[in-house]
PLY file of the C-alpha trace (Angstrom):
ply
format ascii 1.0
element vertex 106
property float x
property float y
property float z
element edge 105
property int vertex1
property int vertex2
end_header
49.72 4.62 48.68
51.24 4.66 45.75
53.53 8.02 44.72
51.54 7.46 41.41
48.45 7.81 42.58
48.97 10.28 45.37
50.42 12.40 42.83
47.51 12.16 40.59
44.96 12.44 43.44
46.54 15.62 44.56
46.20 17.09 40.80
43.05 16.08 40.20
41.74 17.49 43.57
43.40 20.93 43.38
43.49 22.17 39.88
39.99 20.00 38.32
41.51 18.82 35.30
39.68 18.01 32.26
42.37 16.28 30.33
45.28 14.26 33.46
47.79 11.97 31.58
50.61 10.78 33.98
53.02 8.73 33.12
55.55 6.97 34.81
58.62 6.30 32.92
61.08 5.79 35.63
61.80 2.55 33.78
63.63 4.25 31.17
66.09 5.56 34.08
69.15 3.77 36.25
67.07 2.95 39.22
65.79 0.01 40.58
62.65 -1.81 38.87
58.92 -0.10 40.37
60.69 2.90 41.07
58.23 6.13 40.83
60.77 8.79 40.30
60.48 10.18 37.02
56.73 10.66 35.39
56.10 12.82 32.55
52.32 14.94 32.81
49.90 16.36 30.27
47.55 18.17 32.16
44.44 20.59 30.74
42.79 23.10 33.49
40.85 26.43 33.64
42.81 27.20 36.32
45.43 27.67 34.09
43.74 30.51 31.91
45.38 33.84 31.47
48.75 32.36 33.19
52.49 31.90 31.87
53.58 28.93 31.53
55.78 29.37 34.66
52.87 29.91 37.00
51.03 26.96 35.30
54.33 24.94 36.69
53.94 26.59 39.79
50.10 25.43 40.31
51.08 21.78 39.63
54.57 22.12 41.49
52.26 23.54 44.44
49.12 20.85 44.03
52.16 18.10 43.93
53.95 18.89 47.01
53.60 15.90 49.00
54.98 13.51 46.49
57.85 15.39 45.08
58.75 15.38 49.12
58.15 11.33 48.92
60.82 10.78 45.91
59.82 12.02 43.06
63.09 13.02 41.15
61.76 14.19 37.97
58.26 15.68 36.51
58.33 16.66 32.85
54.83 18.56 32.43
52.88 20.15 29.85
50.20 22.36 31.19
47.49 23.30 28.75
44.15 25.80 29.30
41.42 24.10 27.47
41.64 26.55 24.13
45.09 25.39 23.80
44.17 21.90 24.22
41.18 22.30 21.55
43.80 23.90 19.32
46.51 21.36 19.75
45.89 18.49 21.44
50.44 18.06 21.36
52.34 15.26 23.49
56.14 15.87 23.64
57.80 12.92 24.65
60.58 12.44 26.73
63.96 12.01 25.81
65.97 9.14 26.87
68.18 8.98 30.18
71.63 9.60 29.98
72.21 7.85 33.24
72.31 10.70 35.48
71.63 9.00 38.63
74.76 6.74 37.77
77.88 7.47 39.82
80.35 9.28 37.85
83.24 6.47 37.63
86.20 9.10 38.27
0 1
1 2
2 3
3 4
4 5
5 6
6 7
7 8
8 9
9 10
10 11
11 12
12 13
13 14
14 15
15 16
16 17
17 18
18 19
19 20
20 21
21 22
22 23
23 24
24 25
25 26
26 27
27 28
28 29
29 30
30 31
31 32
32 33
33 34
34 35
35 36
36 37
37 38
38 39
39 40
40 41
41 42
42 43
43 44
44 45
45 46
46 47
47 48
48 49
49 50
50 51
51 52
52 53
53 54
54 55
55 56
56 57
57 58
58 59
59 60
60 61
61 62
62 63
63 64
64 65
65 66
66 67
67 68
68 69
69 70
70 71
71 72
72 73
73 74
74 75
75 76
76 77
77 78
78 79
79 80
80 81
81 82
82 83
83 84
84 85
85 86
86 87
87 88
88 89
89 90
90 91
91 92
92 93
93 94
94 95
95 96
96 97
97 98
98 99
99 100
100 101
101 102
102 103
103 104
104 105
């Protein structure tokens, strides 16, 4: 399976999202071409309600487990309870990679 779609699978199942974006952008990275190492998620939840933002992280760094094990270098994630979402339905995007899975020449 796909780290893709295990990683989406696993969100979907554990925190019921009404709102899952995922987006792989490990193409924008030095690695080789089809990598899945660095994906960028907007995710809205109930579960999130009444939590900081840390222990929003925490819920998806928890549902995520087994594919951050499989690879996954990077997840950039916005985690939204569904007020927030209805209030501001924001997208940061990513910035772009400064090459720091390059070897450092020296």
């Amino acid at each position: 399976m796909k780290l893709e779609t295990l990683l989406k699978n696993s969100l979907a199942t554990a925190l019921n999202p009404s709102v899952l974006e995922l987006e792989n952008e490990s193409h924008g990275h030095n690695v080789p071409k089809h990598s899945e190492t660095h994906f960028r998620l907007v995710i809205v939840s109930e579960h999130f309600d009444g939590l900081s933002r840390v222990k929003r992280h925490q819920l998806v760094y928890k549902a995520a487990d087994d594919a951050l094990k499989q690879g996954v270098h990077a997840l950039a994630m916005q985690c939204f309870t569904e007020s927030e979402w209805a209030e501001s339905p924001a997208r940061l995007t990513s910035p772009p990679c400064k090459g720091g899975m390059k070897k450092d020449p020296r």
